[in-house]
N, CA, C and O atoms as CSV, one atom per row, in Angstrom:
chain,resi,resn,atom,element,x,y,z
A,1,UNK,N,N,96.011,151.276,193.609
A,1,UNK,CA,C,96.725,152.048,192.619
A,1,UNK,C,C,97.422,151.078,191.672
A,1,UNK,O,O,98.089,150.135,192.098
A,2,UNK,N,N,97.251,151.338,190.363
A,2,UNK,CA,C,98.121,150.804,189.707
A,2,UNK,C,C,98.838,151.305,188.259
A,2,UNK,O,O,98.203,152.000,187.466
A,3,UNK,N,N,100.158,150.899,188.012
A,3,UNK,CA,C,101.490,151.404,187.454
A,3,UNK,C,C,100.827,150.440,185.268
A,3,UNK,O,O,100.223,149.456,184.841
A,4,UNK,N,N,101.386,151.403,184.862
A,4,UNK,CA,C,101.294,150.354,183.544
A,4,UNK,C,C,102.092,149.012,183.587
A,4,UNK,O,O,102.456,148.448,182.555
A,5,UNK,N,N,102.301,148.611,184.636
A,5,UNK,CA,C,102.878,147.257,184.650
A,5,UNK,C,C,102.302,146.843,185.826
A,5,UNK,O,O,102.938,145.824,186.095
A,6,UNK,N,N,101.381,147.032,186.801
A,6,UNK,CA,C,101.162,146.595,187.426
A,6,UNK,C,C,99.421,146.200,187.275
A,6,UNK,O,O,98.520,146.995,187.007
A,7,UNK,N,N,99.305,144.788,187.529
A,7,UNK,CA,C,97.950,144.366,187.128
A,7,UNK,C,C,97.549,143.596,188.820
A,7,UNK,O,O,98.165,143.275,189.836
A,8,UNK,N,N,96.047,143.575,188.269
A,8,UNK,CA,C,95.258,142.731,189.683
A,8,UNK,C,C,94.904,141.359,189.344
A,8,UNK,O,O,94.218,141.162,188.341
A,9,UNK,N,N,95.189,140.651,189.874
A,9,UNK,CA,C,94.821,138.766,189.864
A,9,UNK,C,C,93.794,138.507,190.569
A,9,UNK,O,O,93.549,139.296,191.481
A,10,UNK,N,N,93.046,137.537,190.400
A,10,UNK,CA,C,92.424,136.958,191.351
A,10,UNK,C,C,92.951,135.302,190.998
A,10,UNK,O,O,93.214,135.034,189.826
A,11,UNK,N,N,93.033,134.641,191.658
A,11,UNK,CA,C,92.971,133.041,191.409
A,11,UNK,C,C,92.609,132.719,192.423
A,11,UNK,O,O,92.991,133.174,193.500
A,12,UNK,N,N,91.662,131.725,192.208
A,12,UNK,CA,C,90.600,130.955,192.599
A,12,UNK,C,C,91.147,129.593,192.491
A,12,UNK,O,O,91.875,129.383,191.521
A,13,UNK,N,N,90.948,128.723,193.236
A,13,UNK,CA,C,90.937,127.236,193.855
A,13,UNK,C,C,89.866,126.346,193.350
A,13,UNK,O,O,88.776,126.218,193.908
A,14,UNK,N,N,90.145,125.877,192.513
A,14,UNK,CA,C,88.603,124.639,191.884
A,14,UNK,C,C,89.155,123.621,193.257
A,14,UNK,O,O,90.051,123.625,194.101
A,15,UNK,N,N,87.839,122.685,192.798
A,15,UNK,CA,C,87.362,121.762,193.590
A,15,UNK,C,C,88.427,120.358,193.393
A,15,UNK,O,O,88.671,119.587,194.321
A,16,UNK,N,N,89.002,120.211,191.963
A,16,UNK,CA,C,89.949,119.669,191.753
A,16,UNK,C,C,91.859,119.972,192.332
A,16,UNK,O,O,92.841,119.259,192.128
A,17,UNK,N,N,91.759,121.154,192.993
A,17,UNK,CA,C,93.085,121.438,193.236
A,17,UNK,C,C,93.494,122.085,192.105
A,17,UNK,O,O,94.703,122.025,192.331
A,18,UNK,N,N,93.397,122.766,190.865
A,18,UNK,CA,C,93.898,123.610,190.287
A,18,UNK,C,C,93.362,125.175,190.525
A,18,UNK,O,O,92.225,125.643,190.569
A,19,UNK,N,N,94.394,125.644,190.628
A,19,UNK,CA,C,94.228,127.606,190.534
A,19,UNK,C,C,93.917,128.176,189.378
A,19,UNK,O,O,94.690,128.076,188.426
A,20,UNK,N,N,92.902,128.763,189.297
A,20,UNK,CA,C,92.466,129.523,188.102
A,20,UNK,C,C,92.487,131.024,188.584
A,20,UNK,O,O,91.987,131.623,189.536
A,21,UNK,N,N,93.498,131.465,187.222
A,21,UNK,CA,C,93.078,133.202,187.598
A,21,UNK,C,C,92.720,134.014,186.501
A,21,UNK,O,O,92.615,133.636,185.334
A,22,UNK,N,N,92.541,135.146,186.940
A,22,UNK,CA,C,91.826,135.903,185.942
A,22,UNK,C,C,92.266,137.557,186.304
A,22,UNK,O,O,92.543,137.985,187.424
A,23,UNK,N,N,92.242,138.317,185.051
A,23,UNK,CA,C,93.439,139.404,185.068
A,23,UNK,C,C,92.343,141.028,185.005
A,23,UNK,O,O,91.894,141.614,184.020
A,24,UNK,N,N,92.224,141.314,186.332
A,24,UNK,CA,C,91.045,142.743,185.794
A,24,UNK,C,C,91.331,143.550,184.479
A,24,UNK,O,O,90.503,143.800,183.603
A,25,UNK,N,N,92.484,143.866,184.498
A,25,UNK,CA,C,93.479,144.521,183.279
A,25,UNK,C,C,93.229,144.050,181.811
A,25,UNK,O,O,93.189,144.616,180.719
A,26,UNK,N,N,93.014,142.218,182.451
A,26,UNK,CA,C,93.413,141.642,180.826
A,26,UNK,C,C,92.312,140.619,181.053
A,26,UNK,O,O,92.470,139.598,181.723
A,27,UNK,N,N,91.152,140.979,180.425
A,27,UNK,CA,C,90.047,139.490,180.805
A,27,UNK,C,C,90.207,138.726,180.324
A,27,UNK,O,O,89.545,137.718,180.571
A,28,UNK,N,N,91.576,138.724,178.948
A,28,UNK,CA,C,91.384,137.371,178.128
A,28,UNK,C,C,92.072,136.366,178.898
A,28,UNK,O,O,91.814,135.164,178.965
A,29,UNK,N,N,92.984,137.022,179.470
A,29,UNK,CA,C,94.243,136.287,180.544
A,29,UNK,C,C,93.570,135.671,181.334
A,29,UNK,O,O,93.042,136.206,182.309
A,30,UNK,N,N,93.491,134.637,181.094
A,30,UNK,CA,C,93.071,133.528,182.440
A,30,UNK,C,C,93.613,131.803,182.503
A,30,UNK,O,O,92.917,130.789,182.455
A,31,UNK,N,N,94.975,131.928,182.616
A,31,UNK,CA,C,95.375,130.604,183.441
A,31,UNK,C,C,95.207,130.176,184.059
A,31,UNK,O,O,94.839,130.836,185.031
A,32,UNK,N,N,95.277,128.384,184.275
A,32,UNK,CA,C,95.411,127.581,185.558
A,32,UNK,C,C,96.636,127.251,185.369
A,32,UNK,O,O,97.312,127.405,184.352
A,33,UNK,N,N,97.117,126.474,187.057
A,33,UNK,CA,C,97.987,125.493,187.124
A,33,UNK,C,C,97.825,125.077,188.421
A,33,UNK,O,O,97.172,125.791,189.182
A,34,UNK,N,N,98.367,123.914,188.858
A,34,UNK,CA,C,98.455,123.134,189.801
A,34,UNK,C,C,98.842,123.884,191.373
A,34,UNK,O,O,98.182,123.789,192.407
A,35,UNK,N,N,100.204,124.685,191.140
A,35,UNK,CA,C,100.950,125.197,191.889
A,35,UNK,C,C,100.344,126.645,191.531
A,35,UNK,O,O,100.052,127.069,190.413
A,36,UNK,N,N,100.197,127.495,193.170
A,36,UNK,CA,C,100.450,129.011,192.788
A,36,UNK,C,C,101.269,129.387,192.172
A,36,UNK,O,O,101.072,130.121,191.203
A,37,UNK,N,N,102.383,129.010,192.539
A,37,UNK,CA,C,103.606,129.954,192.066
A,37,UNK,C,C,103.907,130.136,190.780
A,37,UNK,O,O,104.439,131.109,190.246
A,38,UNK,N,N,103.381,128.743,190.140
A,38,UNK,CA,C,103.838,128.552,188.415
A,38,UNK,C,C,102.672,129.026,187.764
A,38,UNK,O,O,102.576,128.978,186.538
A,39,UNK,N,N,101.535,129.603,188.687
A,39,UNK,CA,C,100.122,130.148,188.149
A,39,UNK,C,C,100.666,131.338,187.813
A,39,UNK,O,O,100.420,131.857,186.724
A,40,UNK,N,N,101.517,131.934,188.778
A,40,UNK,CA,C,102.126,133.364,188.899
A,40,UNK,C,C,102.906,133.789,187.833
A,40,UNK,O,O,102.945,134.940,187.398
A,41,UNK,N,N,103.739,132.498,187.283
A,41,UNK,CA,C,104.730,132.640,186.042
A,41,UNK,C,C,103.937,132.668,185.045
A,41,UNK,O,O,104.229,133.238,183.994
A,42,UNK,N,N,102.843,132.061,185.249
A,42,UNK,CA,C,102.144,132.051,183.849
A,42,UNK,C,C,101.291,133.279,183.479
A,42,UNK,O,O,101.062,133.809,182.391
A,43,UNK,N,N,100.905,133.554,184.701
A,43,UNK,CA,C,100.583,134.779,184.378
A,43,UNK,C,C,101.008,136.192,183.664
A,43,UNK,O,O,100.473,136.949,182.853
A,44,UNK,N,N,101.987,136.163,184.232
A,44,UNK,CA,C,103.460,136.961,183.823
A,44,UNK,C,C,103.710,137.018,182.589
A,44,UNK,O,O,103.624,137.923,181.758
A,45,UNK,N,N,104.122,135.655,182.537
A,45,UNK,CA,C,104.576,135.251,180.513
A,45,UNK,C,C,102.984,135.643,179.594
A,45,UNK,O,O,102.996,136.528,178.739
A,46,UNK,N,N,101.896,134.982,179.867
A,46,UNK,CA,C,100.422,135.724,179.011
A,46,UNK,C,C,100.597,137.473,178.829
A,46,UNK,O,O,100.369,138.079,177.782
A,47,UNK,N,N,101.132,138.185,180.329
A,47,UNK,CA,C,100.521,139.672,180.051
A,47,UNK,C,C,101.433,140.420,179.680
A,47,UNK,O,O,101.280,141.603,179.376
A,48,UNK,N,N,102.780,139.625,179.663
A,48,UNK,CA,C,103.764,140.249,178.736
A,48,UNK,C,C,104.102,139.896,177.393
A,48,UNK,O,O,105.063,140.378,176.795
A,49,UNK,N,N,103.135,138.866,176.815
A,49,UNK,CA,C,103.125,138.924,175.554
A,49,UNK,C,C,101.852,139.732,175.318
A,49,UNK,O,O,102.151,140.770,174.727
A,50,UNK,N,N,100.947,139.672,175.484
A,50,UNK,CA,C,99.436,140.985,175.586
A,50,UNK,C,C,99.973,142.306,175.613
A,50,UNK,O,O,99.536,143.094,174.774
A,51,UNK,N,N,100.809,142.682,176.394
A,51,UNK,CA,C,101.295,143.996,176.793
A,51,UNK,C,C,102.485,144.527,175.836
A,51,UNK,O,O,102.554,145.662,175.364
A,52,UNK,N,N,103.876,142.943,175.551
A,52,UNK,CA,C,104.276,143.587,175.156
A,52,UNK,C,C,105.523,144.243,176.266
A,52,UNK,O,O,106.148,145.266,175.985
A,53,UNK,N,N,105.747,143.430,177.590
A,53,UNK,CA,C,106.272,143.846,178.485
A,53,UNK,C,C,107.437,142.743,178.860
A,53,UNK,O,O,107.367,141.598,178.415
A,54,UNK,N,N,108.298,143.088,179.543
A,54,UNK,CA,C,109.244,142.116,180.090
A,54,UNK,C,C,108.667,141.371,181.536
A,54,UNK,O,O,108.723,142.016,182.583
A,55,UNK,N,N,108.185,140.161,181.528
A,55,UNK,CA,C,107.807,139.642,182.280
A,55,UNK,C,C,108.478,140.106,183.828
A,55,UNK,O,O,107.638,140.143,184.727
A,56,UNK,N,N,109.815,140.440,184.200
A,56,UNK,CA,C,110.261,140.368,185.594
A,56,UNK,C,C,109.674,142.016,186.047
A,56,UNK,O,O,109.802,142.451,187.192
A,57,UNK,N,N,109.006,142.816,184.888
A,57,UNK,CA,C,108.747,144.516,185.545
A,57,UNK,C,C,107.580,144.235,185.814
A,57,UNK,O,O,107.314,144.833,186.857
A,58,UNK,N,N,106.334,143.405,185.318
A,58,UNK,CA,C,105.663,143.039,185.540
A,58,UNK,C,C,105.281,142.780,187.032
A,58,UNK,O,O,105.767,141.823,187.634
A,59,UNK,N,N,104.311,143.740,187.685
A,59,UNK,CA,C,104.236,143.587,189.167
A,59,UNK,C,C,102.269,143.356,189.690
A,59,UNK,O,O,101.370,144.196,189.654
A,60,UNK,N,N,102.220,141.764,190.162
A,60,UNK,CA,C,101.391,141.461,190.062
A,60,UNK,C,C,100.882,141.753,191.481
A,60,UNK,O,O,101.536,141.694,192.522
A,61,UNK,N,N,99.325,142.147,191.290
A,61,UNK,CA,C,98.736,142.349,193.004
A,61,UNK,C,C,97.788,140.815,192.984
A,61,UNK,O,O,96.906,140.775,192.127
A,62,UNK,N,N,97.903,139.942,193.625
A,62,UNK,CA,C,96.942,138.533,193.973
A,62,UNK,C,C,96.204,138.575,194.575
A,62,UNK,O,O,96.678,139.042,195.611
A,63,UNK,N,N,94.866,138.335,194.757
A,63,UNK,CA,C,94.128,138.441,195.228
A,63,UNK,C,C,93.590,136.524,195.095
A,63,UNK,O,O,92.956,136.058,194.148
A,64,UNK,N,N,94.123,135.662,196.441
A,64,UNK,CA,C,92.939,133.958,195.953
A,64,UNK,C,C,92.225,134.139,196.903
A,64,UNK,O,O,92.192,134.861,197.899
A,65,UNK,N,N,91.260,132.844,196.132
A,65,UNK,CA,C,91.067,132.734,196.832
A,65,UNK,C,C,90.334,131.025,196.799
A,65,UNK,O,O,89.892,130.618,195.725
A,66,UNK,N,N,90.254,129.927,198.329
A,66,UNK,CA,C,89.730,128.776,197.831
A,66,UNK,C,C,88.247,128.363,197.633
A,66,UNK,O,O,87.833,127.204,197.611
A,67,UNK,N,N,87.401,129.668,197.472
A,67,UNK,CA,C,86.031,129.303,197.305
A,67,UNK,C,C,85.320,129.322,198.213
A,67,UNK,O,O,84.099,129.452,198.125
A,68,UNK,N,N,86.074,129.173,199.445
A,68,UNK,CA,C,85.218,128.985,200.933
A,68,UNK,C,C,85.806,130.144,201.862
A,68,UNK,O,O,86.910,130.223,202.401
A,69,UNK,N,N,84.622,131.096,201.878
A,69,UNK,CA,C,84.949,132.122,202.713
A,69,UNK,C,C,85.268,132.113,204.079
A,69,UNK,O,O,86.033,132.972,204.515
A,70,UNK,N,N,84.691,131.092,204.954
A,70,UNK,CA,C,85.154,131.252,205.746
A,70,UNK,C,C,86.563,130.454,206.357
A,70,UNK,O,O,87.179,130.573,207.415
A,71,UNK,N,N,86.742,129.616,205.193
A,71,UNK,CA,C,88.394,128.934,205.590
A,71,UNK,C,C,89.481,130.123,204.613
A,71,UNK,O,O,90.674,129.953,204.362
A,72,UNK,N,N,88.692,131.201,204.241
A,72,UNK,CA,C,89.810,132.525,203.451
A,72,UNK,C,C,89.893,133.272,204.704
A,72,UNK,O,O,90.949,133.839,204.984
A,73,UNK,N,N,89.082,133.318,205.334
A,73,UNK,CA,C,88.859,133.838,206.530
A,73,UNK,C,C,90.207,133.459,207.817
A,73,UNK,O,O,90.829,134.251,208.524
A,74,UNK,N,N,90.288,132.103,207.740
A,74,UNK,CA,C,90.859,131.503,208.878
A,74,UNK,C,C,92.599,132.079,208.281
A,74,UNK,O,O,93.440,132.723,208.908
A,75,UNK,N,N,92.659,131.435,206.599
A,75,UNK,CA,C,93.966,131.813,206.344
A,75,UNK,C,C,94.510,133.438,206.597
A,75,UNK,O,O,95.579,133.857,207.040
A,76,UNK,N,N,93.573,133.980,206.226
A,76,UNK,CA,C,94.289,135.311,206.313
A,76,UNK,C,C,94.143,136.336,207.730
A,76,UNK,O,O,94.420,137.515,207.949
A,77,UNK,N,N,93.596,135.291,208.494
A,77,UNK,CA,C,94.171,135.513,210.106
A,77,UNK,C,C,95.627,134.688,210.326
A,77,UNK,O,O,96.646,135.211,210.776
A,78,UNK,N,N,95.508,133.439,209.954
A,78,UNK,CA,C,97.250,133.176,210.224
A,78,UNK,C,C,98.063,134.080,209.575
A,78,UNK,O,O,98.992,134.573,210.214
A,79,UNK,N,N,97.827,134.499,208.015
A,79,UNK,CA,C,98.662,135.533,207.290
A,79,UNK,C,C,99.228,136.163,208.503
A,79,UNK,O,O,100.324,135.884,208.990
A,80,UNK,N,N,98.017,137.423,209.142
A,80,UNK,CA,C,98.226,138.374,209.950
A,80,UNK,C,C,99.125,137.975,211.014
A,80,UNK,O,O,100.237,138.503,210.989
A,81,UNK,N,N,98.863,137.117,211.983
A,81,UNK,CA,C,99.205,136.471,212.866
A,81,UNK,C,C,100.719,136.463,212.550
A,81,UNK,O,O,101.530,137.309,212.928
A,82,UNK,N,N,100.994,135.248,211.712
A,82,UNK,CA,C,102.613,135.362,210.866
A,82,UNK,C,C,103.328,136.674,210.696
A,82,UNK,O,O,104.503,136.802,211.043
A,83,UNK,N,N,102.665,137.594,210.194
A,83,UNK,CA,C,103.135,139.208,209.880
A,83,UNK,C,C,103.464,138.849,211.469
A,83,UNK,O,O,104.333,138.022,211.747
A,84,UNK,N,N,102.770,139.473,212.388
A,84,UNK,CA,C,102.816,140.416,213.984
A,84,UNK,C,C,104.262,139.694,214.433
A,84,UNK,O,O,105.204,140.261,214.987
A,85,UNK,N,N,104.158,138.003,213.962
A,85,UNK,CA,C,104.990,137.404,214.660
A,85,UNK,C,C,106.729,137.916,214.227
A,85,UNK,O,O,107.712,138.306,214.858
A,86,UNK,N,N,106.474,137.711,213.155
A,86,UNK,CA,C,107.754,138.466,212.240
A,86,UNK,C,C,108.284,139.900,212.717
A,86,UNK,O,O,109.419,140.374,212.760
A,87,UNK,N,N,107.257,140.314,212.995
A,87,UNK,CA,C,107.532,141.896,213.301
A,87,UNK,C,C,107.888,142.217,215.065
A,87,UNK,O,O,108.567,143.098,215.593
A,88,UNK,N,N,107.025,140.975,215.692
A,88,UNK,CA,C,107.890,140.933,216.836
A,88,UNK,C,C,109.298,140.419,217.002
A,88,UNK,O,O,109.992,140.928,217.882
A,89,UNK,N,N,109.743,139.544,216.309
A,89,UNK,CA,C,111.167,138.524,216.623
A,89,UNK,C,C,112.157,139.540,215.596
A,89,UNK,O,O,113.367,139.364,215.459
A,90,UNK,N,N,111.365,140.629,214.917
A,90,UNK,CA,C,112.461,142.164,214.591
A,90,UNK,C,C,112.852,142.567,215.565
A,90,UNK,O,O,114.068,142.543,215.758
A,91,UNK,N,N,111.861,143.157,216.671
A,91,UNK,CA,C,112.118,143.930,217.723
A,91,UNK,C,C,112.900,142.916,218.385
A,91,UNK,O,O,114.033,143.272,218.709
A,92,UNK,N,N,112.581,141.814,218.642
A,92,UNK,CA,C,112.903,140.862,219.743
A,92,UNK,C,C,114.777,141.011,219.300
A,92,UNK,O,O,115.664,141.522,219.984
A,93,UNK,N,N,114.841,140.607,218.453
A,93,UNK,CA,C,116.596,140.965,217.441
A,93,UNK,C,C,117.164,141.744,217.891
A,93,UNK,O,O,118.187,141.507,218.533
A,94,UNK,N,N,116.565,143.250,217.656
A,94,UNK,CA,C,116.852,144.567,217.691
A,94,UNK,C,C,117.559,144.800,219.045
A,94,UNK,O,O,118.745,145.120,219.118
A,95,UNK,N,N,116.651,144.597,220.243
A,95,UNK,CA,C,116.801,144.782,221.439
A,95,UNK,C,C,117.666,143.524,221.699
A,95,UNK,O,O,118.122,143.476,222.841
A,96,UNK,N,N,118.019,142.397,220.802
A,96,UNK,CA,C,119.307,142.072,221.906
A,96,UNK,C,C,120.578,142.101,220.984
A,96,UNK,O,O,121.535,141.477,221.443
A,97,UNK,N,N,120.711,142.533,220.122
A,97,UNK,CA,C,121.774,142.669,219.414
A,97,UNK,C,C,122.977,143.667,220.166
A,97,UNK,O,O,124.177,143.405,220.093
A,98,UNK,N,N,122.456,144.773,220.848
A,98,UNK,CA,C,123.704,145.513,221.924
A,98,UNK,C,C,123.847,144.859,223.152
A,98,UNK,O,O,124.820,145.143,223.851
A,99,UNK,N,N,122.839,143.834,223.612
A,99,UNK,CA,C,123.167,143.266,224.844
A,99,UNK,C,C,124.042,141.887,224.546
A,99,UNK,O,O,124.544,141.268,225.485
A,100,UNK,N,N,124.171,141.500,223.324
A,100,UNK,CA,C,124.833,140.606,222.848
A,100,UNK,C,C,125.918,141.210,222.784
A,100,UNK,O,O,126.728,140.714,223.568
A,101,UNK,N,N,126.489,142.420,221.966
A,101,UNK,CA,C,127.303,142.979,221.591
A,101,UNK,C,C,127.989,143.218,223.254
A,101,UNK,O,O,129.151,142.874,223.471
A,102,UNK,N,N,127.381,143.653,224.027
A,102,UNK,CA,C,127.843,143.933,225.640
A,102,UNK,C,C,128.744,142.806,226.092
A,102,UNK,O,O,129.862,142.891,226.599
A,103,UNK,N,N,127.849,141.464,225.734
A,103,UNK,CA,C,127.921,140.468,226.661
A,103,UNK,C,C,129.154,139.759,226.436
A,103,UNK,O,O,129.784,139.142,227.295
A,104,UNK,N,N,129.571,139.941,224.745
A,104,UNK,CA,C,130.303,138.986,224.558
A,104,UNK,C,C,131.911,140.281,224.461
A,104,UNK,O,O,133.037,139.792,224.553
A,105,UNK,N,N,131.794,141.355,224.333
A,105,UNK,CA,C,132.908,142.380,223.576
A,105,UNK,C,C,133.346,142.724,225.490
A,105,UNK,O,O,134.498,142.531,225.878
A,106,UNK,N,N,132.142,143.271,226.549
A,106,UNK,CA,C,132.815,143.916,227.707
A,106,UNK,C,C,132.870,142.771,228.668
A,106,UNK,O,O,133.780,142.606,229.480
A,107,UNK,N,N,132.021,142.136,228.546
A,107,UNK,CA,C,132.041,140.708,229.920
A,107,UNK,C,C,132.783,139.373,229.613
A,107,UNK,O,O,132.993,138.387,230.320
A,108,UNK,N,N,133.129,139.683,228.251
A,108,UNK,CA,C,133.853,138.036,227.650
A,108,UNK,C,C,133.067,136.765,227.598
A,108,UNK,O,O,133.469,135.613,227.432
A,109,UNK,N,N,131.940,137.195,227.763
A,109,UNK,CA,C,130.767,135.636,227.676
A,109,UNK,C,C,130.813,135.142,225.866
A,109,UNK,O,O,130.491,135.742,224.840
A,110,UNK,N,N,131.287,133.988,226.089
A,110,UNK,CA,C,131.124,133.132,224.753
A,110,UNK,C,C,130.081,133.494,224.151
A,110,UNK,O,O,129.161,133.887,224.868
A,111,UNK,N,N,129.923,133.487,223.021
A,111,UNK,CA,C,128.527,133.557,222.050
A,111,UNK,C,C,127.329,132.632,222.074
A,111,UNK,O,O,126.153,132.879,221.809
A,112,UNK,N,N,127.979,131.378,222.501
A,112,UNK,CA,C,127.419,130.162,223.041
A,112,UNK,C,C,126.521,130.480,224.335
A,112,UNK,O,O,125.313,130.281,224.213
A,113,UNK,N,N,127.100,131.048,225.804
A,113,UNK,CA,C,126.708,131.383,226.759
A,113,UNK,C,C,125.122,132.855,226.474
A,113,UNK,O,O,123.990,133.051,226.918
A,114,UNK,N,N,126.163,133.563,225.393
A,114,UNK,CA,C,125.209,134.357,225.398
A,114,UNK,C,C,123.777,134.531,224.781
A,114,UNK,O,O,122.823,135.252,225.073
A,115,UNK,N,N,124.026,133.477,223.701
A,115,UNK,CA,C,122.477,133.098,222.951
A,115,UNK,C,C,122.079,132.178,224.164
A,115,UNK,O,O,120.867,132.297,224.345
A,116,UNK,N,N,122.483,131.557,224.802
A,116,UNK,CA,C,121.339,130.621,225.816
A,116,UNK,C,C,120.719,132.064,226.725
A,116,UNK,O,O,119.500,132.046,226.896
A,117,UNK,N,N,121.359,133.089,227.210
A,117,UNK,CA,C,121.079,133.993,227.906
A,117,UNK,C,C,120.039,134.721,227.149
A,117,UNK,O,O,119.026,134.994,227.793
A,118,UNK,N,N,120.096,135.179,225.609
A,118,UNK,CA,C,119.238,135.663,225.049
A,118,UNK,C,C,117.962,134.669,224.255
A,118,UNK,O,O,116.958,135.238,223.826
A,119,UNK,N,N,118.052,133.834,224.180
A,119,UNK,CA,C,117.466,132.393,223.634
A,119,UNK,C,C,118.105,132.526,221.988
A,119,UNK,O,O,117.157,132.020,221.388
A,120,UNK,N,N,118.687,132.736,221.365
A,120,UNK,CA,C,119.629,132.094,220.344
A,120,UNK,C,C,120.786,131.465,220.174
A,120,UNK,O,O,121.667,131.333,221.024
A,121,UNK,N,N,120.789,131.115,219.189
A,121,UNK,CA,C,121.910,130.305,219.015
A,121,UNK,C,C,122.365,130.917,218.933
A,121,UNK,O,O,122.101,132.046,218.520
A,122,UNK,N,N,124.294,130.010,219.672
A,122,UNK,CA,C,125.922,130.846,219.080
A,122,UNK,C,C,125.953,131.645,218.049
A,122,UNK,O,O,126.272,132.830,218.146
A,123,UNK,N,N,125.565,130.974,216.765
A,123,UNK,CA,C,126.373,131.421,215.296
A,123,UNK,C,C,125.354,132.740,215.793
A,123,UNK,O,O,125.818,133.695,216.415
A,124,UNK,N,N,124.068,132.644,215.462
A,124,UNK,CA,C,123.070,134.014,215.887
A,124,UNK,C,C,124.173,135.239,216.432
A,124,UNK,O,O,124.743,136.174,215.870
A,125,UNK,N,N,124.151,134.744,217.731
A,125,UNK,CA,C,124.694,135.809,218.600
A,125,UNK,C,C,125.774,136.315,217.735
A,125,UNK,O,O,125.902,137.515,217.489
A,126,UNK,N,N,126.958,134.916,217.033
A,126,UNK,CA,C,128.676,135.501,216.176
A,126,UNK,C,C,128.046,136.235,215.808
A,126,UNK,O,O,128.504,137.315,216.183
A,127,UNK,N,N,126.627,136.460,214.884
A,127,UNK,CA,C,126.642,137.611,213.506
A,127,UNK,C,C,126.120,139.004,213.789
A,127,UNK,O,O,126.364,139.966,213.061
A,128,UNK,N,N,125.074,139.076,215.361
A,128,UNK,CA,C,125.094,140.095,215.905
A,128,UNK,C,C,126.363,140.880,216.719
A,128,UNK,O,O,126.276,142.073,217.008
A,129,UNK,N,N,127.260,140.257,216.969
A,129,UNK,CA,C,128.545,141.124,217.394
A,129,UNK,C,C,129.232,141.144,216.286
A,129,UNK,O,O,129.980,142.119,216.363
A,130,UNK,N,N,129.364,140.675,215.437
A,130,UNK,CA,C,130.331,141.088,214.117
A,130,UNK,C,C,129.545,142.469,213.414
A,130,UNK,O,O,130.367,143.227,212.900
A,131,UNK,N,N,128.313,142.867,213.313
A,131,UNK,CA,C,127.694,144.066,212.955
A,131,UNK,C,C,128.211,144.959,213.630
A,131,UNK,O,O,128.494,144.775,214.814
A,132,UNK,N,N,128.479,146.336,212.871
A,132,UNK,CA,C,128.645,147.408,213.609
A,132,UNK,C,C,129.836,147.849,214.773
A,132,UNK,O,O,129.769,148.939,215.343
């Protein structure tokens, strides 16, 4: 789906290390640069002078890629991987933030004591008992 400010990228990986992309929206739009990220700005600044838009409403969907499918392959299993992991050490948080809150407010265990008990650090544990 996409918004009148929202466009599709692709950038692509030359053989030299520069990112080239290219804009479904806008075929004339096609920057490189060295760095993704400043590929991203540049992108931005081209389709909001084309458009006519304020570069920061500008909401880009990316699509790279480095040419070699099956090392796009490998990355966007770590992607995933990274996500699950993230989304576990939420839960992992979640579930000890009241046993923290227990440990240190009804039993008097230092914050210190209690992140070794939960595997975080002190300050960790201070900012889960100061919540709520």
């Amino acid at each position: 789906m996409s918004t009148p400010s929202s466009f599709h990228v692709r950038a692509i990986l030359t053989t030299g290390g520069l990112w080239e992309a290219s804009v479904q929206e806008l075929p004339e739009v096609r920057p490189a640069h060295r760095s993704l990220s400043q590929l991203q700005t540049r992108v931005r600044a081209e389709i909001a002078k084309a458009r006519s838009l304020d570069p920061e409403a500008i909401d880009l969907k990316v699509a790279t890629s480095t040419g070699d499918e099956e090392f796009d392959a490998e990355i966007d299993q770590a992607r995933k991987l990274r996500a699950q992991a993230a989304e576990l050490e939420e839960k992992a948080r979640a579930a000890a933030v009241p046993l923290a809150q227990r440990l240190v407010r009804r039993h008097g265990v230092s914050t210190r004591d209690a992140g070794l008990l939960l595997g975080y650090s002190g300050s960790s544990v201070s900012g889960m008992t100061k919540s709520s």
